[in-house]
C-alpha positions in Angstrom: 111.4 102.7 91.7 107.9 103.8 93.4 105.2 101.5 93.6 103.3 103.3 91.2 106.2 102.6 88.5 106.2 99.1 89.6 102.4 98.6 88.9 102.8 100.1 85.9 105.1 97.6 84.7 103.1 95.0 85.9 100.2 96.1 83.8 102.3 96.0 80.4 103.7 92.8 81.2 100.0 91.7 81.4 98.4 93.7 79.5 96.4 95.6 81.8 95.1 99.7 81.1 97.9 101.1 83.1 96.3 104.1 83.4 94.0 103.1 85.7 96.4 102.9 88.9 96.4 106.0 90.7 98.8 108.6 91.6 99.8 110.0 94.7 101.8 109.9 97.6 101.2 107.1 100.1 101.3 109.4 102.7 98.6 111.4 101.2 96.2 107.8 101.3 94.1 106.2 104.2 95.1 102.9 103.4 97.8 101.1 106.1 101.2 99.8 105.7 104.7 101.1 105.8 105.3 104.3 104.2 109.0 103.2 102.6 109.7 99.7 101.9 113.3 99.3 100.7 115.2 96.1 99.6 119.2 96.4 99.8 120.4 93.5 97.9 123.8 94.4 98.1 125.7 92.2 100.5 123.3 89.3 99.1 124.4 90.1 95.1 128.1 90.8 96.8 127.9 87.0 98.2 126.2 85.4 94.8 129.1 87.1 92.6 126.6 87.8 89.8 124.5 90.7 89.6 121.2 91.0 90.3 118.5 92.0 87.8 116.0 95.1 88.8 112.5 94.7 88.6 112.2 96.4 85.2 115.0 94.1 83.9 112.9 91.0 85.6 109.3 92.2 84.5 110.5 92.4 80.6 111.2 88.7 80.7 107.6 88.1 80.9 107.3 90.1 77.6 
C-alpha cells in the first residue's frame, strides 16, 4: 500500500476531500524522510497465531 493509498483511506474514514492529497513519487519531492518504509509483520502474526488485519481492513472499522 503507498502512502498516498493510505491517506486516502484516512480521508473516507473521516470524511475528508480525498482529493486533495497529492500524487507523486516521494522521490520526486523535497520533503525529508526515508524513501521506503516497510513493516513485516510476519514472524510477529506467526508468534500471535491469529492473523493480522491490513490497514484497509483496520481503517473500515472506523466506518
Amino acid at each position: 500500500m503507498s502512502r498516498h493509498e493510505l491517506g486516502i483511506l484516512i480521508a473516507q474514514r473521516d470524511g475528508l476531500d480525498a482529493s486533495r492529497l497529492p500524487v507523486g513519487l516521494r522521490a520526486d519531492s523535497a520533503l525529508p524522510g526515508a524513501l521506503d518504509v516497510r513493516l513485516d509483520s510476519r514472524a510477529t502474526q506467526h508468534k500471535l497465531h491469529t492473523a493480522l488485519r491490513g490497514a484497509g481492513q483496520f481503517l473500515a472499522l472506523g466506518s
